[in-house]
ChimeraX commands (.cxc) that place a marker at each C-alpha (Angstrom):
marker #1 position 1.15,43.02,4.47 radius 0.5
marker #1 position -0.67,45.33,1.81 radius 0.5
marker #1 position -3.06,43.69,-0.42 radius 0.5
marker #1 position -3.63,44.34,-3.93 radius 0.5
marker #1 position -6.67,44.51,-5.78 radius 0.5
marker #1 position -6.75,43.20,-9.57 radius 0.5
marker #1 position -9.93,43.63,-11.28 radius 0.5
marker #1 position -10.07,41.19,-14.99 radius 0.5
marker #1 position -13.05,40.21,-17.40 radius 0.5
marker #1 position -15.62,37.95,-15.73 radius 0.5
marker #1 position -14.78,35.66,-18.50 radius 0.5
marker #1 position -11.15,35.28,-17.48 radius 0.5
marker #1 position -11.93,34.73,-13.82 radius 0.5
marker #1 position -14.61,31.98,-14.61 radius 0.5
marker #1 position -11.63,29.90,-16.44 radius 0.5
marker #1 position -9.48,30.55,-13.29 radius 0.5
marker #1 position -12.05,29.15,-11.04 radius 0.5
marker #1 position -12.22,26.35,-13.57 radius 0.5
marker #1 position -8.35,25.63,-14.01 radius 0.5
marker #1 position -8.49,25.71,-10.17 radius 0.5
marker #1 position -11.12,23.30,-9.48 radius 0.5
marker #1 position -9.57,20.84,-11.91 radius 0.5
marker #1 position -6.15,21.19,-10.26 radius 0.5
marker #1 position -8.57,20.34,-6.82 radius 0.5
marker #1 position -10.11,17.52,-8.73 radius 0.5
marker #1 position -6.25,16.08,-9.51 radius 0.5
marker #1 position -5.04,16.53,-6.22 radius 0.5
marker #1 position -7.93,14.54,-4.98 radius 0.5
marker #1 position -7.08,11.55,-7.27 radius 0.5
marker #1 position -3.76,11.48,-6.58 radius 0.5
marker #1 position -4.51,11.58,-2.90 radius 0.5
marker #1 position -7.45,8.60,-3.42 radius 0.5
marker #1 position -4.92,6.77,-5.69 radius 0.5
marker #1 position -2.01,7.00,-3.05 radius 0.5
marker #1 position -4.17,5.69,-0.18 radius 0.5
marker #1 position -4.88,2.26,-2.30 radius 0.5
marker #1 position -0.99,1.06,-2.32 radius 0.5
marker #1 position 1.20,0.43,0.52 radius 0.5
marker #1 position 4.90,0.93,0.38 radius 0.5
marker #1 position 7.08,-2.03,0.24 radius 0.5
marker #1 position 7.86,-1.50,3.75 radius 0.5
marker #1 position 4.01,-1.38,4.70 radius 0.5
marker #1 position 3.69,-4.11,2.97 radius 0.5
marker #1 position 5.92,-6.28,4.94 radius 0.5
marker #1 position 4.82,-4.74,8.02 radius 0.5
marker #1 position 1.02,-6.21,7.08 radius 0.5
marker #1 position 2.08,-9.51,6.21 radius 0.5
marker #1 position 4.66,-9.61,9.15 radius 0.5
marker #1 position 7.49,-11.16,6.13 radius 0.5
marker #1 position 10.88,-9.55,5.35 radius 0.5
marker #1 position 11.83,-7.54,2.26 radius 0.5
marker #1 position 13.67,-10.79,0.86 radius 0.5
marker #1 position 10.51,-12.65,0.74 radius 0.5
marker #1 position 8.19,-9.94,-0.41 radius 0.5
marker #1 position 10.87,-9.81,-3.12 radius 0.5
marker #1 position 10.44,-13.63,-3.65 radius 0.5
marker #1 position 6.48,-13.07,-3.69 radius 0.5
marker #1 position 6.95,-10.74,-6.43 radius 0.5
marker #1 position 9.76,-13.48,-8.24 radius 0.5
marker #1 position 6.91,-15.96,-8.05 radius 0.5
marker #1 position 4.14,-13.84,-9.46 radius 0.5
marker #1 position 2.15,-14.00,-6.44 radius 0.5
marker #1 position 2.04,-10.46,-6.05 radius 0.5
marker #1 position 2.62,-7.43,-8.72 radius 0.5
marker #1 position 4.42,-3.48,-7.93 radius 0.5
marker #1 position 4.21,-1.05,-9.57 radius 0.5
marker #1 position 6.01,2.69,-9.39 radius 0.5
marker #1 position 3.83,5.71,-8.82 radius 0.5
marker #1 position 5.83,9.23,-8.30 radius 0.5
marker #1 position 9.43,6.83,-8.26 radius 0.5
marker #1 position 7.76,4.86,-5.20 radius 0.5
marker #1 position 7.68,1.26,-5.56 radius 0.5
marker #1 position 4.26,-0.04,-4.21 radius 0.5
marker #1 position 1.72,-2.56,-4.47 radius 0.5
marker #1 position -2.05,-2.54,-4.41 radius 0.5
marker #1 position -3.78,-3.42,-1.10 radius 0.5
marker #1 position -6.67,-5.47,-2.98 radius 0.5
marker #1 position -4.42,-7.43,-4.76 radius 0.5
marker #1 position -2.45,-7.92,-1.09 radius 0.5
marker #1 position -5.46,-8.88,0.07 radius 0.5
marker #1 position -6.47,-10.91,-2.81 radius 0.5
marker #1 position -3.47,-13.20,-2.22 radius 0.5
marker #1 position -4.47,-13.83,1.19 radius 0.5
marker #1 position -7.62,-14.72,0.75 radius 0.5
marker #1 position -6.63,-17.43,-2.21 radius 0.5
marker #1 position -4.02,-18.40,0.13 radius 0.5
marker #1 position -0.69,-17.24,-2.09 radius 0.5
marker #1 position 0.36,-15.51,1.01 radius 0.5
marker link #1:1,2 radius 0.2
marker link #1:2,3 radius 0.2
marker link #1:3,4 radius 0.2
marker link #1:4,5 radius 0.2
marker link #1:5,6 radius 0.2
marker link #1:6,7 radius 0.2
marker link #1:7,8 radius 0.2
marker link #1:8,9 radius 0.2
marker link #1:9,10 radius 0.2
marker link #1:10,11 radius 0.2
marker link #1:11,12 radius 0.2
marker link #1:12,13 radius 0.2
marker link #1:13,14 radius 0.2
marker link #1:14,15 radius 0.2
marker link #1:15,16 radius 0.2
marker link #1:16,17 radius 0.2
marker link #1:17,18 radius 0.2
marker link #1:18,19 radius 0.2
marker link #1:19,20 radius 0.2
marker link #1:20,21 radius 0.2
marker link #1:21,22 radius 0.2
marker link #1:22,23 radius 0.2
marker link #1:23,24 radius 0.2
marker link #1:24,25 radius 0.2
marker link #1:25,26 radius 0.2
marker link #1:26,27 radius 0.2
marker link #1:27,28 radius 0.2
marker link #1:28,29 radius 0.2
marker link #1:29,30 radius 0.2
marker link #1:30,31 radius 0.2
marker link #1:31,32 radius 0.2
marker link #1:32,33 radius 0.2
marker link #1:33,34 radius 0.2
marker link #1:34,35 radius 0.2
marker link #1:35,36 radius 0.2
marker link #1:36,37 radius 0.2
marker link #1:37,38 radius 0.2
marker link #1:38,39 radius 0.2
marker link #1:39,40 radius 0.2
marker link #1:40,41 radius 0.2
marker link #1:41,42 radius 0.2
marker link #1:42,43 radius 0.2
marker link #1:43,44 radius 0.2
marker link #1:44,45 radius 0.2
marker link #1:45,46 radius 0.2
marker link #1:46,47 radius 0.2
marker link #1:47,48 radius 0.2
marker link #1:48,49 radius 0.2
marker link #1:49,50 radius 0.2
marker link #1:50,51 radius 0.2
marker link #1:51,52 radius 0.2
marker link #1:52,53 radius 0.2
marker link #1:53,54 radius 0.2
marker link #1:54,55 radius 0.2
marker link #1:55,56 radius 0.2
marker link #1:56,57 radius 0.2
marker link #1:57,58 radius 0.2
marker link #1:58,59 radius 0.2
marker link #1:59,60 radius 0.2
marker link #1:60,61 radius 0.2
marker link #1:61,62 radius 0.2
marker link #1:62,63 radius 0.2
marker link #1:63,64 radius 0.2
marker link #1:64,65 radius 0.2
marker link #1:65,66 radius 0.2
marker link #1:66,67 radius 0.2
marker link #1:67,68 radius 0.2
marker link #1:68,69 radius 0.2
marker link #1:69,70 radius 0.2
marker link #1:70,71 radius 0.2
marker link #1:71,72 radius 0.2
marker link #1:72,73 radius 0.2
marker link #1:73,74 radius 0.2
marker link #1:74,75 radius 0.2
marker link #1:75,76 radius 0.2
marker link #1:76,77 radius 0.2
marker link #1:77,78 radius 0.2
marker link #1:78,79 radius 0.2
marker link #1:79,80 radius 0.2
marker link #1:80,81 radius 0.2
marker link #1:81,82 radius 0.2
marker link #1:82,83 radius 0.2
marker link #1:83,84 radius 0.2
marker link #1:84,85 radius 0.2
marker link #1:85,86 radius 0.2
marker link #1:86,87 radius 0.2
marker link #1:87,88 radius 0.2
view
């Protein structure tokens, strides 16, 4: 593979490194944010329930989703919230 050298303003290739390190910075969120909800099916797994009473925990208001990226999920400190006031 040949590589190719582009030279550009010093100006130009500070906002690069800046729209890069932002991008970095979003990634990181959204990675950060992901790993704080569990899937409905991790969910159930946790609590050792089915999908129909999950559902009926959500009917009941003892537990909230929400949908991140088209992914229905639910926090794990509100999970574990409801177990420790005994919802769950």
């Amino acid at each position: 593979m040949e590589r190719e050298m582009i030279t550009l303003p010093v100006e130009e290739w500070e906002e690069m490194k800046g729209r890069v390190a932002a991008l970095e910075r979003q990634v990181m969120a959204i990675r950060l944010r992901d790993t704080d909800f569990l899937t409905v099916a991790e969910a159930c797994e946790l609590l050792r329930v089915s999908r129909t009473t999950l559902w009926r925990y959500r009917q009941e208001g003892k537990i909230h989703t929400r949908v991140i990226a088209g992914k229905m999920v639910i926090s794990k400190t509100e999970v574990q919230e409801a177990i420790n006031r005994g919802l769950i």
